[in-house]
C-alpha positions in Angstrom: -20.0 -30.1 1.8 -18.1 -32.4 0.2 -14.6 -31.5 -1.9 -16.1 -32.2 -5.2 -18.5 -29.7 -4.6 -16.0 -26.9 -3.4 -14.3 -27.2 -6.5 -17.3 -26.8 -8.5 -18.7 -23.8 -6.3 -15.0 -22.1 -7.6 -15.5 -23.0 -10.8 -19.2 -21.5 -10.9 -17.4 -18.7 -9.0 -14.8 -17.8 -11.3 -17.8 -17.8 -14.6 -19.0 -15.0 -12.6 -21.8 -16.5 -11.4 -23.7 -15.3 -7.8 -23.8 -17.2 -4.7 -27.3 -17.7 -5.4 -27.3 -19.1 -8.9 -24.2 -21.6 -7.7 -26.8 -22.3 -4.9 -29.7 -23.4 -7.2 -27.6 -25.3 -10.0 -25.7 -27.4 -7.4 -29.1 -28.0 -4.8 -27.7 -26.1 -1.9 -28.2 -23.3 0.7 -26.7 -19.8 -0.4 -25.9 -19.3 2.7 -23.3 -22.7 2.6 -22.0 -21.2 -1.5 -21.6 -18.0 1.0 -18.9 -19.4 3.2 -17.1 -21.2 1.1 -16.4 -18.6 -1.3 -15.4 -16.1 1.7 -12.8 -19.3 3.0 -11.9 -19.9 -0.8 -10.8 -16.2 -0.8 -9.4 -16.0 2.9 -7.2 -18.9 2.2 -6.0 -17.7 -1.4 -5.4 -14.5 0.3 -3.0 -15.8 3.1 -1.1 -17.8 0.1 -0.4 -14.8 -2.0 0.5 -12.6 1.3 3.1 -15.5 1.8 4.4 -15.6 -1.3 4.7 -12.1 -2.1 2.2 -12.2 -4.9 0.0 -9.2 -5.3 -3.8 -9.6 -5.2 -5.4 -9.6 -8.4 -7.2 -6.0 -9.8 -10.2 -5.6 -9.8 -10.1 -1.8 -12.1 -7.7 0.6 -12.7 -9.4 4.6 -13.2 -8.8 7.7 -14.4 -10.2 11.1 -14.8 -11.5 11.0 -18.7 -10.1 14.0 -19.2 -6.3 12.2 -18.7 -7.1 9.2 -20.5 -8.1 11.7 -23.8 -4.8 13.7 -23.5 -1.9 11.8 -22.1 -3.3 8.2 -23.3 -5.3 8.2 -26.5 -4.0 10.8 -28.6 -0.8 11.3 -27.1 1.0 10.2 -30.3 -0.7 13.6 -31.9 -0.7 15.9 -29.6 -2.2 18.8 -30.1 -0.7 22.5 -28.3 -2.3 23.2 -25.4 -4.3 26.7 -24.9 -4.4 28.5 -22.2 -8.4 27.7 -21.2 -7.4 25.3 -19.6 -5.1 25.6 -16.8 -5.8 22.1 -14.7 -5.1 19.9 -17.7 -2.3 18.3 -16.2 -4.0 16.8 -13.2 -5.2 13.3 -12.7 -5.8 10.9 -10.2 -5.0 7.2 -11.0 -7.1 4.9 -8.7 -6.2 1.2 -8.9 -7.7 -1.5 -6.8 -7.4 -5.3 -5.8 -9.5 -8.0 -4.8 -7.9 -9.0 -1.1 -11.0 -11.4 0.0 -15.0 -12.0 -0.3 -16.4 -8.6 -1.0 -13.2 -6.9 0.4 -11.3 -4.8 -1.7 -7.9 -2.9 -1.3 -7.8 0.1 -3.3 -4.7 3.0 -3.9 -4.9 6.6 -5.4 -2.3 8.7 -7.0 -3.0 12.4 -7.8 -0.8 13.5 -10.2 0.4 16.2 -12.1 1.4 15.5 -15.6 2.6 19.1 -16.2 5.3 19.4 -13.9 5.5 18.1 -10.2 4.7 14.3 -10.8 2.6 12.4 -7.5 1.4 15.3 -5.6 -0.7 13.3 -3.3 -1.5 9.3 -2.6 -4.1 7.9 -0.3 -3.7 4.0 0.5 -3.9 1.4 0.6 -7.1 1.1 2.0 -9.4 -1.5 2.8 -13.1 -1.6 2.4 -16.0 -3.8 1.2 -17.3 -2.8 -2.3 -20.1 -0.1 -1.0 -17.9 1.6 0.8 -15.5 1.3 -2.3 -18.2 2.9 -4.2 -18.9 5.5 -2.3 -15.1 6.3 -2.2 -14.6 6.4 -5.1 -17.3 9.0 -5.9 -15.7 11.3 -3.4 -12.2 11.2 -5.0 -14.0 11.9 -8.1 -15.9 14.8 -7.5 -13.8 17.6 -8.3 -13.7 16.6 -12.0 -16.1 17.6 -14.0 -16.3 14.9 -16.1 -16.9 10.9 -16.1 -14.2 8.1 -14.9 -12.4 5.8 -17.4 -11.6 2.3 -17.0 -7.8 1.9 -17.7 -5.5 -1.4 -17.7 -2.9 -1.7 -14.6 0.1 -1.1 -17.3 -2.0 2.7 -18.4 -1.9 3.1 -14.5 1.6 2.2 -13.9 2.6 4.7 -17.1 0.9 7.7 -15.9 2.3 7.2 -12.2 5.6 6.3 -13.0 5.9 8.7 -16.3 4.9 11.8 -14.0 7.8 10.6 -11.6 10.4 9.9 -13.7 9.6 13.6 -15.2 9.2 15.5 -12.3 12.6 14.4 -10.9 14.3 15.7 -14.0 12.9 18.9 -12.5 13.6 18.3 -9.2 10.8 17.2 -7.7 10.4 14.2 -5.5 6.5 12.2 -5.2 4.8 12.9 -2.5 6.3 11.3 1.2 3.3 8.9 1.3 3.9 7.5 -2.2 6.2 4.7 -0.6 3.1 3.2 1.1 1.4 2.9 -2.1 4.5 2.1 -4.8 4.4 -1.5 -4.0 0.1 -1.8 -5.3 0.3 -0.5 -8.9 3.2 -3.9 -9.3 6.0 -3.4 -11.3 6.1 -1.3 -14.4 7.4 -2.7 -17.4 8.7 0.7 -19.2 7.2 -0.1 -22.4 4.6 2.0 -22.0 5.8 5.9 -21.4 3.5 9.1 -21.4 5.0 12.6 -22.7 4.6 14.6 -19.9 4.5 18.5 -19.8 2.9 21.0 -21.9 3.8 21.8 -25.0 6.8 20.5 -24.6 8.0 22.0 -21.4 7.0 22.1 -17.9 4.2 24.3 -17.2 3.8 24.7 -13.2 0.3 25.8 -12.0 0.2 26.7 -8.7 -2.2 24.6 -5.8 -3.6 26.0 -2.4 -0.9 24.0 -0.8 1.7 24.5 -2.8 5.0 26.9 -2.4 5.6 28.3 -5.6 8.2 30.5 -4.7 10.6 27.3 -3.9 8.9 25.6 -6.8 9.7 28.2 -9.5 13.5 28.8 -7.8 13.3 24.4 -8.1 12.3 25.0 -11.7 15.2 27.9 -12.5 17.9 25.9 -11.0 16.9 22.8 -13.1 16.0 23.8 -16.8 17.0 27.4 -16.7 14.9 30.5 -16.7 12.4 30.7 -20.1 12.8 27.4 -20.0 9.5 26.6 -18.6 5.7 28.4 -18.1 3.7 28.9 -15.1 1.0 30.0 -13.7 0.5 31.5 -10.4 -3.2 31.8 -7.8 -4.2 35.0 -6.5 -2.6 35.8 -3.3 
């Protein structure tokens, strides 16, 4: 294969084209389009990994039911009931391209209410099938649909839920150094309101220990200063 026809195989590549219709319009094998777009993106792969650069993103997601409440009507706001007591959950997926059909992807649960990253799993490698079927299982506990997001929503909702969970006292999770470097760096232009209603409003998880939570919370911003809600037993 000569050069000439590398460069136009990354230029078919990059109009979204597949390896078979790059095949047909330039007279070759798929199997030869194949390999070179899996050396084109092992070699610009090794480049960025020397030079520090992140890979690019493939999708940022979100559980809809964030992206309604803390991103498109969080200008307007509306006081939260009580029927609700897992608004303030989310989990922020956000993935990059790291080769031919190879795909590095980190997620960030969060709670928005009051203790910031509760849980992060990455990065993790995996082709795009398995990235599918990942993603589904993260997924599943919410009862409604993903949303697509841009990397600067992501970096907001993480980084918002951090900055306001430490005014309470609260620290991410130990595993969120593993995965701070993906979302990039944030910007600070973009900022979510976190809590509820205008205060912190701590609902209590299976692994949770609310009793040092709520003492966490008293010591911080003062008893009455904050709502919660506590599990049976």
């Amino acid at each position: 294969m000569t050069p000439e026809q590398q460069q136009e195989i990354i230029n078919l590549r990059v109009q979204k084209l597949t390896p078979k219709q790059i095949a047909r319009k330039l007279g070759l094998k798929v199997a030869e389009v194949s390999v070179a777009i899996k050396e084109q993106a092992e070699q610009t792969t090794l480049t960025r990994a020397a030079t520090g650069e992140l890979n690019p993103v493939v999708e940022c997601l979100v559980n809809a039911s964030c992206a309604e409440k803390f991103l498109e009507n969080s200008a307007t706001q509306e006081p939260e009931s009580d029927e609700d007591m897992n608004g303030g959950l989310a989990i922020v997926s956000v993935t990059r391209q790291v080769g031919y059909n190879r795909l590095t992807v980190c997620t960030y649960m969060l709670d928005l209410w009051c203790l910031g990253v509760k849980d992060t799993i990455g990065p993790r490698q995996m082709n795009r099938m398995k990235y599918l079927q990942f993603i589904d299982a993260v997924y599943r506990g919410f009862a409604e649909e993903t949303q697509k997001i841009t990397l600067e929503q992501a970096q907001a909702l993480v980084f918002s839920a951090i900055n306001y969970a430490g005014q309470l006292g609260f620290k991410p999770h130990p595993d969120f150094e593993k995965s701070r470097s993906h979302l990039g760096e944030w910007s600070g232009k973009l900022k979510i309101q976190c809590g509820r209603n205008g205060k912190p409003f701590y609902v209590s998880g299976p692994y949770d220990d609310p009793n040092n939570i709520l003492k966490t919370l008293r010591e911080n911003v003062g008893e009455g200063n904050f709502d919660y809600s506590l599990g049976i037993g």
